[in-house]
N, C-alpha and C positions, 0 to 999 in steps of 0.2 A: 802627657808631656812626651814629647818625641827626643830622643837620644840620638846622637851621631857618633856613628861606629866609623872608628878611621881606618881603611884599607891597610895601613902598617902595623907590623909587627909592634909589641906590645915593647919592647926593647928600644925600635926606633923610634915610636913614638915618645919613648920618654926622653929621649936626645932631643928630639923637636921640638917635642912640649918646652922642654928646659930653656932651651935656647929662645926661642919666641917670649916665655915669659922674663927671662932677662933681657933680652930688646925692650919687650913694652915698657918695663923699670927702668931701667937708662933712658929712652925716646921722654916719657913723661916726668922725669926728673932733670934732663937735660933745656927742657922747655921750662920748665920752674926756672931753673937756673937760668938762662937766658932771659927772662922775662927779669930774675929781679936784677941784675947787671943792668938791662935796658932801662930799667926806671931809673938808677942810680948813677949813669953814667955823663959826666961832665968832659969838657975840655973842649982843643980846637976843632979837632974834630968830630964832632959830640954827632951833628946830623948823620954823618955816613955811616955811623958803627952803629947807631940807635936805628937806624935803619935796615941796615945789615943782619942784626940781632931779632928784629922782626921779622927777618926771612931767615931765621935760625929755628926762632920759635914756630913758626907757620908750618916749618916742612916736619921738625921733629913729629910736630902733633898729629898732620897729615899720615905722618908712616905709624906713629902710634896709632892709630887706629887702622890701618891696615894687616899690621901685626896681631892685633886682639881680632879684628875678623878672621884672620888665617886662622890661629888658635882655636876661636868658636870653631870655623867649618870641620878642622879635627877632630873636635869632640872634647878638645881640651877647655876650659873656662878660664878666661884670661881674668889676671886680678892689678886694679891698678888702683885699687884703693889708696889712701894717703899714706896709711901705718906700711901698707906691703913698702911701696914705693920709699918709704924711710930707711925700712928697718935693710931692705936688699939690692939699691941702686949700688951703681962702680963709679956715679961720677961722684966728683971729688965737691965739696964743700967750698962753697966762695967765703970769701971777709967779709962783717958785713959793712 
């Protein structure tokens, strides 16, 4: 198995690492979020925001995985498991 040594200091890399994996955790719980709103969402103008919301979800996910690639190429292993994502996202909890 091959190992990827990251050029940075073992200090900065822990800021990176950190930072990166709380993006991918907010990016992929923000796309949850968004997605169940989208299914849920009634009223006059129900198309443009149902709409809208699908280009909400689309780009979070897109950047979640460019975040988890960044990670990987450091050396770090990005974790977006479902329990990670529970237990340590900052976005806030909808009604249901």
């Amino acid at each position: 198995m091959y190992v990827v040594k990251s050029p940075l200091p073992d200090t900065d890399l822990k800021t990176v690492s950190e930072a990166l994996q709380g993006a991918l955790v907010d990016l992929l719980d923000l796309s949850l979020v968004a997605k169940q709103i989208h299914w849920n969402i009634i009223g006059p103008r129900f198309r443009s925001i149902h709409l809208q919301l699908d280009e909400v979800v689309d780009t979070a996910r897109r950047h979640s995985d460019t975040v988890a690639e960044r990670a990987s190429a450091l050396g770090v292993p990005p974790d977006g498991r479902a329990a990670t994502v529970a237990q340590s996202s900052g976005i806030g909890s909808v009604p249901q």
